[in-house]
Wavefront OBJ file of the C-alpha trace (Angstrom):
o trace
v -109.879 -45.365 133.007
v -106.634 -46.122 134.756
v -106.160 -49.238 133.334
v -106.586 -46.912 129.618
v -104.222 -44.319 130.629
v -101.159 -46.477 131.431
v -101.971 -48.716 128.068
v -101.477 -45.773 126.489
v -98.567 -43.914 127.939
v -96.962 -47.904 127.693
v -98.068 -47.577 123.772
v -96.505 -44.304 123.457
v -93.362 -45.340 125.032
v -92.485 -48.430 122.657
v -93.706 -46.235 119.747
v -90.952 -44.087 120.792
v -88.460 -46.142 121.013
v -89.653 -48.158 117.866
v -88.882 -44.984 116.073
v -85.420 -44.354 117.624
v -84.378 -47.467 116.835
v -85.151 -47.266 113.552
v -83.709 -43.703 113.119
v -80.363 -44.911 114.552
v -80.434 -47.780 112.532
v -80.623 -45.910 109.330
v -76.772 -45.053 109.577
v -76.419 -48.924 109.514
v -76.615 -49.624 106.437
v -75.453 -53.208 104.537
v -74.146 -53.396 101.378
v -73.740 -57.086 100.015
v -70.488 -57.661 97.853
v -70.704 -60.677 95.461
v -66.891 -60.416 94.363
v -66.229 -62.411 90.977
v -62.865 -63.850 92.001
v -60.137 -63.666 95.248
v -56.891 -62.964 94.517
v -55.608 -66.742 96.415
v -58.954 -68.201 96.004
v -58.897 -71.959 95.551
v -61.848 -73.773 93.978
v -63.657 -76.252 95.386
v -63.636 -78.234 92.348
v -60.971 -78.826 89.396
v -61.210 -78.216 85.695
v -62.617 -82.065 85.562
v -65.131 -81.398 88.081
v -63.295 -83.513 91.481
v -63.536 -82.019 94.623
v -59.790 -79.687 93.688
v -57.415 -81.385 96.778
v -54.189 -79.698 97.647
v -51.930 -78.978 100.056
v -52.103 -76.865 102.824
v -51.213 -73.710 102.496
v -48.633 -71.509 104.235
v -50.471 -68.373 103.802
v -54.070 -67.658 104.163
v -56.656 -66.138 100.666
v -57.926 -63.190 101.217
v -57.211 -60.606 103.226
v -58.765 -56.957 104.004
v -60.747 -54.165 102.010
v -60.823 -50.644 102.572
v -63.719 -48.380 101.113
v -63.958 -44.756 100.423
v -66.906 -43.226 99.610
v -67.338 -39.806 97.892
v -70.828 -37.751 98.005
v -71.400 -34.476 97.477
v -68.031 -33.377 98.230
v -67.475 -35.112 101.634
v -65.437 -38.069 101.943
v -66.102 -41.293 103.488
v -63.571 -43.646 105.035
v -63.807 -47.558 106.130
v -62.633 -50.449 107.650
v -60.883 -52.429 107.128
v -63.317 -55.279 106.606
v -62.149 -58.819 106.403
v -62.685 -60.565 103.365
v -62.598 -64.264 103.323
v -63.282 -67.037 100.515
v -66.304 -68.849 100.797
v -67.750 -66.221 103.436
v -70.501 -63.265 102.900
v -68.974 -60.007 102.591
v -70.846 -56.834 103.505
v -69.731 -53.285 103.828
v -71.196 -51.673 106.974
v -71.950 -48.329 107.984
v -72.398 -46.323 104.806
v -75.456 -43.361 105.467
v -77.934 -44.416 103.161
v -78.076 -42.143 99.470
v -76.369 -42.194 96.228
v -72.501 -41.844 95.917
v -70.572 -40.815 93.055
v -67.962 -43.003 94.017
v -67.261 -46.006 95.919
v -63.800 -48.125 96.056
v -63.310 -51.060 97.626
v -59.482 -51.142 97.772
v -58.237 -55.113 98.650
v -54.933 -55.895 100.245
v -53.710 -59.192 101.881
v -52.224 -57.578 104.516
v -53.167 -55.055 106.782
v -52.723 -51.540 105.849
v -50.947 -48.909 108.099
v -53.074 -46.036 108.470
v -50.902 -43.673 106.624
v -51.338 -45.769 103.825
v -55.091 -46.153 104.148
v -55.318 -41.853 104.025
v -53.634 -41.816 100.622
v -55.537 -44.382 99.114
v -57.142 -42.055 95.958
v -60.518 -41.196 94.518
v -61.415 -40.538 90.991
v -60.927 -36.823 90.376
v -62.758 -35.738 86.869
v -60.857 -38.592 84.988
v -61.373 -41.893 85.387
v -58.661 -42.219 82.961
v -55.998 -40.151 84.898
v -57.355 -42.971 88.105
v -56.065 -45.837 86.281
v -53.277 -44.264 85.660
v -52.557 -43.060 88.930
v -53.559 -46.708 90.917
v -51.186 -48.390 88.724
v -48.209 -46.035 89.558
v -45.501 -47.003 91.558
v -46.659 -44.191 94.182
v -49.613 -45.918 94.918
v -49.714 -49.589 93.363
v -46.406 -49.923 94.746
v -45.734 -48.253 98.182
v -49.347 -47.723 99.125
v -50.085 -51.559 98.042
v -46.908 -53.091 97.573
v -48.134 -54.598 94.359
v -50.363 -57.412 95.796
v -53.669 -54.974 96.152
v -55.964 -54.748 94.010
v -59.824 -52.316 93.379
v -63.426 -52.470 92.632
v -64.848 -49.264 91.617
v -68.785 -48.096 91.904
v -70.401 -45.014 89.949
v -73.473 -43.792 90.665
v -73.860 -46.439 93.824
v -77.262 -46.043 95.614
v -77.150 -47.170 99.039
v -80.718 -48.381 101.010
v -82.195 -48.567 103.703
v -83.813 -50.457 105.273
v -82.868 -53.216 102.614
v -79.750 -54.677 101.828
v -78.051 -53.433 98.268
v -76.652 -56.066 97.098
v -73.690 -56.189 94.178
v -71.454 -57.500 91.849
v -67.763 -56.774 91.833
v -64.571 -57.679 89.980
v -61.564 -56.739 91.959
v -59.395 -55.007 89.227
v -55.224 -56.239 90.492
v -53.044 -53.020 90.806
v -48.908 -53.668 90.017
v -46.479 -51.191 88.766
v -44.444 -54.330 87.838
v -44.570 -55.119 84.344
v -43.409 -57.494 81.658
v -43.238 -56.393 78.799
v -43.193 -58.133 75.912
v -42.492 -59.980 73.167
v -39.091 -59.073 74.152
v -38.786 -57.220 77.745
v -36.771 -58.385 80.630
v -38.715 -59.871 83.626
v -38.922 -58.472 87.069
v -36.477 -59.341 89.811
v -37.483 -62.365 92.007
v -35.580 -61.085 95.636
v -35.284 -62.371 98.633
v -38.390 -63.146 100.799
v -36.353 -63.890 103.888
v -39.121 -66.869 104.582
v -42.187 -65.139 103.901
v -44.418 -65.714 101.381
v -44.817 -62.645 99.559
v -48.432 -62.476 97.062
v -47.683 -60.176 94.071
v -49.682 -58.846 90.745
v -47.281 -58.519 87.462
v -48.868 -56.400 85.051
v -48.400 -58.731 81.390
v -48.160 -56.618 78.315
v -47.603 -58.891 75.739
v -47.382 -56.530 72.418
v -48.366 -59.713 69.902
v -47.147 -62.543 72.670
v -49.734 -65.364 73.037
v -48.490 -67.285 75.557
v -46.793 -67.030 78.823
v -44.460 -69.552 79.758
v -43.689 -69.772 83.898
v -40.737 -71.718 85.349
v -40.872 -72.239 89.014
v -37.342 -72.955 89.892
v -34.488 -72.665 91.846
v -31.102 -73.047 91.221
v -28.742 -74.498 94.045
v -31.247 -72.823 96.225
v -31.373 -69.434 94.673
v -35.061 -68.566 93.139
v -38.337 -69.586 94.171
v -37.911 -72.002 97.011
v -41.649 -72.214 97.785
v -44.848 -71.962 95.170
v -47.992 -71.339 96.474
v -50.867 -70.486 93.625
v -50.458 -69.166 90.471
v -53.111 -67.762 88.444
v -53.706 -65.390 85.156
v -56.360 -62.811 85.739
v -57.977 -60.301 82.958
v -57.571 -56.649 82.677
v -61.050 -56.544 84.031
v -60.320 -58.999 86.899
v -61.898 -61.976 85.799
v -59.595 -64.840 87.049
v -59.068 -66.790 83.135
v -56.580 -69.601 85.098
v -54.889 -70.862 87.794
v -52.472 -73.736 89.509
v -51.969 -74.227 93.183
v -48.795 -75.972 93.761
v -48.569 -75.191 97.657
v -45.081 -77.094 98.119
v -41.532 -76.484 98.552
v -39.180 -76.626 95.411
v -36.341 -78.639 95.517
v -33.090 -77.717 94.452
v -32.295 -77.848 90.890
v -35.778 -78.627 90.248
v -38.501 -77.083 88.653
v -42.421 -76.995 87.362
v -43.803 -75.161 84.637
v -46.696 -73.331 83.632
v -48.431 -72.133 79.995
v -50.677 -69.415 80.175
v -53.120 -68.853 76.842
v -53.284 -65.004 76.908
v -55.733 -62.726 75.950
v -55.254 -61.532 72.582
v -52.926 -58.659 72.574
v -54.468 -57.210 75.788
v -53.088 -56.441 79.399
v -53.247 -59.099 81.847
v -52.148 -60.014 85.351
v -50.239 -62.434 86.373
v -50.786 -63.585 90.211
v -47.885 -65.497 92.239
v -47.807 -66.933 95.718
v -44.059 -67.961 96.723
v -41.261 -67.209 98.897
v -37.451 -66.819 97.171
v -34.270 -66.969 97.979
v -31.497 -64.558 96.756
v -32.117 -62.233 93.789
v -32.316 -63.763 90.385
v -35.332 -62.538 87.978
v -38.529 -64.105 87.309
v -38.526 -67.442 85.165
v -41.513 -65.240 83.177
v -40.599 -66.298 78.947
v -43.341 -65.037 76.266
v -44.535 -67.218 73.358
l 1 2 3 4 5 6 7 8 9 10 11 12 13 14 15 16 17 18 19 20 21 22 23 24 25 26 27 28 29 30 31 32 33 34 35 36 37 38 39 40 41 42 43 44 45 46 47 48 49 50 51 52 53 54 55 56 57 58 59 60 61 62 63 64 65 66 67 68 69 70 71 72 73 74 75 76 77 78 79 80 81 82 83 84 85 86 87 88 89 90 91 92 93 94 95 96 97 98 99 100 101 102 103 104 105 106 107 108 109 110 111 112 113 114 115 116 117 118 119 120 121 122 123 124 125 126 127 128 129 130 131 132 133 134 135 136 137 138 139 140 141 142 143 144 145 146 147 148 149 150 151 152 153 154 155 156 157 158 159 160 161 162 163 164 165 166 167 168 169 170 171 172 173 174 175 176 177 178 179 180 181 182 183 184 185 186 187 188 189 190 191 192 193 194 195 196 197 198 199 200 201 202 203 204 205 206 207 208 209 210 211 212 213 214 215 216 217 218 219 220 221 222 223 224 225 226 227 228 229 230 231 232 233 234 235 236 237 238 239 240 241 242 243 244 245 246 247 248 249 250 251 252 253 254 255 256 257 258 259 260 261 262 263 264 265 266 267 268 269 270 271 272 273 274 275 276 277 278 279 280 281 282 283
């Protein structure tokens, strides 16, 4: 009868804690992010199908993501996460339920809290959202034109299974080109760094972008990392990686096919010298 008793204060015990443990693990949530393309990303393979060698390069893809999360009126706040090429992502931490809302904001540097605390939700609009991540206020300052967002409606998190999804990282730049006519932006001064920036294309009837990586005497683009054209929806459409210095007086070129009379991105990896403008020229 002993022997019974303790069996089944010892049963009651690890039932107890079987239960806590999976009560406190039901904050812990996973959500798996497939993301469609990495701003930086390199593929393992070329357009012909060879393993795709290059250089080394002097700054490392990918970078950090932030999420906010919006349900029934409270606000939910994240990370950051790393995010790396060729590595699993998952968002941890979200309390299992449906949001109405949830951004996964991607920078390649680390964001100063400040920053993080402005970082905006949709409102009633997701019109008036576009609008607002592309300003200068927030595309600009908040991101310094090299971030970019994936944006969930309706996103039902589980538990005890992973939720698993698809996302397209949508780049965010207040710097535009605009075309068929429009000036470039300014290329300044990186002081050594390499700086990773979005330029929002807007072609207006232009069907080709034309990129000249130069410098002149040492004044322009002194360093070209890669180089890619990415959709309005974030779908990366091409890309180069050069990952080399660029001599003086010289120069390599680039053609971009763009999509037909849409908005694009164009994505840049370099380091500059001086303050000339962008070698952008549309066709």
């Amino acid at each position: 009868m002993k022997n019974l008793i303790l069996a089944s204060v010892r049963f009651a015990i690890l039932s107890t804690m079987a239960i806590l443990f999976f009560v406190s693990c039901g904050t812990e949530t996973e959500v798996l992010v497939h993301f469609v393309s990495i701003p930086g990303e390199v593929s393992q393979y070329n357009e012909a199908g060879f393993d795709n060698t290059v250089p080394e390069s002097r700054c490392v893809a990918g970078g950090f993501v932030y999420a906010i999360a919006s349900r029934k009126g409270e606000t939910l706040r994240k990370g950051p996460f790393p995010l790396t090429p060729g590595e699993e992502f998952i968002l941890f931490g979200l309390p299992r339920g449906t949001y109405d809302a949830v951004l996964l904001y991607y920078s390649p540097e680390r964001l100063s809290q400040d920053a993080v605390d402005q970082l905006p939700l949709p409102s009633d609009s997701f019109e008036a959202f576009w609008d607002l991540v592309a300003s200068p206020e927030v595309a600009e300052v908040l991101l310094n034109n090299s971030g970019a967002v994936a944006v969930f409606k309706d996103l039902k998190v589980k538990w005890p299974r992973k939720t698993t999804v698809g996302a397209s990282l949508i780049p965010l730049s207040s710097n535009k080109f605009i075309g068929p006519e429009g000036a470039p932006p300014r290329c300044v001064d990186t002081a050594g760094a390499i700086r990773r920036e979005f330029i929002r294309l807007e072609p207006n009837g232009a069907q080709s972008l034309y990129v000249m990586i130069s410098n002149f005497d040492g004044d322009g683009i002194v360093y070209a990392g890669t180089v890619a054209l990415f959709s309005a929806a974030g779908e990366k459409l091409e890309t180069h990686t050069y990952n080399c210095d660029i001599s003086p007086n010289g120069a390599e070129s680039l053609l971009f096919t763009l999509p037909f009379d849409e908005v694009s991105y164009l994505y840049l990896e370099y380091a500059a010298q001086g303050d000339r403008a962008l070698p952008l020229f549309y066709f």
